[in-house]
SEMI-538916 format. One record per residue (C-alpha): residue in one letter; x negated, y negated, z. Coordinates in pm, whole numbers, plus 50000, padded with zeros to 5 digits. Layout:
BEGIN
AXYZ/...
//
This chain:
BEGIN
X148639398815509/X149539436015575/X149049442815959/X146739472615880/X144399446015746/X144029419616027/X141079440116259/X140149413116578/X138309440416784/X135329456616669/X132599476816851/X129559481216678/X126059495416761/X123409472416630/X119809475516569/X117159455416459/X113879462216252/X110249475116409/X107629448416368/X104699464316142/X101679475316289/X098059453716275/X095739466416048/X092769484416141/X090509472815885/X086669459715790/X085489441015510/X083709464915253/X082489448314915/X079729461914703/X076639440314844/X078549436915209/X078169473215358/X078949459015671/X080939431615678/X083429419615981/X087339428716061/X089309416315864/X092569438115897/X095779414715852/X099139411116141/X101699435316065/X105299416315925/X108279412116205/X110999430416162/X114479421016077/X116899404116275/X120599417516256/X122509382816275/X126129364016249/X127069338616001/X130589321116029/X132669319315674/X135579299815661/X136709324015427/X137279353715593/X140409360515841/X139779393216018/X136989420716130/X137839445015914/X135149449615677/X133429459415990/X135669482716133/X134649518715952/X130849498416031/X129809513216330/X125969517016347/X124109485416164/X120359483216105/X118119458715960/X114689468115794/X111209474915964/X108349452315914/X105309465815694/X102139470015841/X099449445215780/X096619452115527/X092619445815456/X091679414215364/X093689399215584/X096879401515444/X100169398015689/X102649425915592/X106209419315489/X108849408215693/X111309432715738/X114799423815613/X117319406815796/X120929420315836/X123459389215833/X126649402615925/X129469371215789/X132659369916015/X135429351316041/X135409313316253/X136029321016611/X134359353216674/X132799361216987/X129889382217053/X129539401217396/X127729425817539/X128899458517554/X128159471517870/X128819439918086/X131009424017904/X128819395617913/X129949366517633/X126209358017423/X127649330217176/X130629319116941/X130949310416548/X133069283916512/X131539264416173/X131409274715822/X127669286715746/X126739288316128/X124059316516168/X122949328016486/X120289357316597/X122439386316739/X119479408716778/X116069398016708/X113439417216527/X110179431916690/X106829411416627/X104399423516410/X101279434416562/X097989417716542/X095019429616336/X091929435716436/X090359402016305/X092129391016600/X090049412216818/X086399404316722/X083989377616969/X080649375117018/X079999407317239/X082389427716997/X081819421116626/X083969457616539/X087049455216729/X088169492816682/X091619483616800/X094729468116637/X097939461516757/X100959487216690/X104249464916617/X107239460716878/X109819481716854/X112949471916745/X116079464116994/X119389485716994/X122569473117160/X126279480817139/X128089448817117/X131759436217045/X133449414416814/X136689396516900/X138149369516714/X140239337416841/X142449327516596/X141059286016502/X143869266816485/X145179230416515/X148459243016667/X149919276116795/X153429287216835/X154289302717118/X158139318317192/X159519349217259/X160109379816941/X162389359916675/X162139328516779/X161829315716453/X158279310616471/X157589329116127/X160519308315964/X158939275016040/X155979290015887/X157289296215605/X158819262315550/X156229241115645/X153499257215482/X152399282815194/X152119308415450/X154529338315396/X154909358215687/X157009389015736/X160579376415837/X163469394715951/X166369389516197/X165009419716448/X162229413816750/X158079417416678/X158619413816283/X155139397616360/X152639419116482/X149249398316388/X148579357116371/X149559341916054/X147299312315962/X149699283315752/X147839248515635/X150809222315690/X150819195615454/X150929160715568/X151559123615473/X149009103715229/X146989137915148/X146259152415522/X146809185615636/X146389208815980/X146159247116050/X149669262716225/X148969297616368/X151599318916376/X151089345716662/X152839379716800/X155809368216993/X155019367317383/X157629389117610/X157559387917971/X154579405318126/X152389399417824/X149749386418094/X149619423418258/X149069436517880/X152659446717831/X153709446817509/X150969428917234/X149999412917530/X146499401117595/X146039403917208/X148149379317215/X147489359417424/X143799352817344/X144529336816967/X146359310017197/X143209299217390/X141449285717053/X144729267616941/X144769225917030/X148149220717091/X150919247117142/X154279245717004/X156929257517225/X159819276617043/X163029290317198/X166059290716965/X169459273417009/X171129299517102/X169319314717405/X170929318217722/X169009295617921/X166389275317750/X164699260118056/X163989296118181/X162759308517842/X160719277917849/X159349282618244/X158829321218187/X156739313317827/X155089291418077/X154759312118344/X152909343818141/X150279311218022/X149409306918377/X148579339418475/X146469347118201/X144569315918199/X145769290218407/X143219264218167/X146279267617910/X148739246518045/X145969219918026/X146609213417660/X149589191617502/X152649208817426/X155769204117218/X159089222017279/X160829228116935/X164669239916972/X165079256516669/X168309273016448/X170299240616553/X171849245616296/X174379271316438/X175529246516683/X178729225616659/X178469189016819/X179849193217142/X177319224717180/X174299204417058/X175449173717386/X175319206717631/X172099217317477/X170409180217533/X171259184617889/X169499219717962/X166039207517802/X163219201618020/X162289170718151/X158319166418151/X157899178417778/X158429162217458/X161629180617281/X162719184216925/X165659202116764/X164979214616451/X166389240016164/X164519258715942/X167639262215714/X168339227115660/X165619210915757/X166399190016024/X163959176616251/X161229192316070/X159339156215964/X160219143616325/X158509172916404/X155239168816188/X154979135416341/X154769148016674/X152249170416624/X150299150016435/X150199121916664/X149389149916947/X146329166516752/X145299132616705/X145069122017048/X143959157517163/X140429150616951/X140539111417063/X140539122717455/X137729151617388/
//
């Protein structure tokens, strides 16, 4: 997917529908000259609301969206009869959107299922007629209720990319690679730093017919945490993911300190991250010669499970599938 088309920010003024107004109304037939109130309740107006669809991957169709209104209620009528609802406004956006306020920043609710609606904005009642009105001491109420008005808010959109696992390394990695191979995903690749500016979504397939979501996201660089760089954009798609992949290729300098700074920019942002199970994937082995891939072995962290894998010839990349199979699996056992 073209960068210009993944939108996971939008800011959009919302408004929802005027309830109708009660009718004022008495009964007037040809041998009734006077009969009682009988003025119907005006209809409620519409509700502007969110439905999740599995379909959809980004905010877009929302962006050039700005002000959204749903439809005022009707106003009652004689004879009782309630006027028509006004019309909702259902608004369908992508799993993992989040809905807060504007002004306070204030989070009001998540999609995360397929076909979950929820109210963003409700609509104003309908006001009561003036059969409502009439008792004993008052048998023609002159007085009906006007509807409520209708509620106007700005609110944002962001989305959290849903995935089983996320991959998190530095710029060319080979995040996008793996990708590539282990899924029908195809991702912009190229040997040169931020090739991938938004999350790639990849459905991995696995043994006797199963299958989990890989999220390929921007590469993280040092500082992301303070913004730099796609920084915090970043960074959020990781909080939704269940597992994260650690990348760092073969051939980086130090691969414990690429691993402890990857680490490190987690923490600060949300210090809840390093809570979920992690992999370390060495990847581009391939490059290596035997005696280099002994010294490698010896550099890799201690408290994390490691794998060495290549792309290219596919080494390690079952071993690999295993692992984070097993992992998602015991991720959704503990919750």
């Amino acid at each position: 997917m073209a960068s210009s088309n993944f939108i996971d920010y939008v800011k959009i003024n919302v408004r929802s529908g005027a309830g109708g107004a009660g009718s004022l109304h008495f009964r007037r037939e040809k041998h009734v000259e006077k009969g009682g109130p009988d003025g119907g309740d005006g209809g409620r107006g519409g509700h502007v609301i969110l439905k999740g669809n599995a379909q959809l991957w980004t905010l877009l169709h929302l962006k050039y969206t700005k002000h959204i209104k749903a439809f005022d209620g009707k106003g009652g009528e004689g004879g009782r009869r309630t006027g028509a609802i006004g019309k909702d406004i259902i608004l369908e956006v992508p799993l993992g959107t989040i809905a807060k306020n504007a002004e306070t920043g204030e989070q009001l609710f998540e999609i995360t299922e397929d076909g979950q609606e929820i109210i963003l904005l409700r609509g104003g009642r309908g006001g009561m007629g003036n059969d409502h009105f009439k008792s004993a001491t008052n048998q023609t109420p002159q007085h009906a209720q006007p509807g409520e008005p209708g509620l106007e808010e700005w609110v944002i959109l962001e989305l959290k990319v849903l995935a089983d696992v996320g991959l998190v390394g530095f710029p060319n990695a080979g995040k996008s690679t793996l990708l590539s191979v282990v899924s029908a995903a195809r991702p912009e690749i190229a040997d040169y730093p931020f090739t991938t500016l938004v999350p790639n979504l990849g459905v991995v397939s696995y043994r006797d017919y199963k299958s989990f979501v890989m999220a390929d996201i921007p590469g993280i660089i040092e500082g992301a945490s303070q913004g730099k760089g796609l920084g915090l954009r970043f960074l959020r798609h990781i909080e939704r993911n269940s597992i994260l992949l650690f990348m760092v290729p073969a051939d980086s300098e130090d691969i414990n300190a690429e691993y402890e700074t990857l680490l490190q920019e987690l923490r600060i942002y949300n210090p809840s991250l390093l809570e979920k199970n992690r992999i370390l994937a060495i990847s581009k082995v391939d490059v290596l010669t035997d005696d280099e891939r002994i010294e490698l072995k010896k550099q890799l962290p201690a408290n994390i499970p490691s794998i060495l894998i290549s792309a290219i010839t596919q080494e390690g990349i079952e071993q690999l599938k295993d692992s984070i199979w097993d992992l998602i699996n015991s991720t959704l056992h503990v919750k």
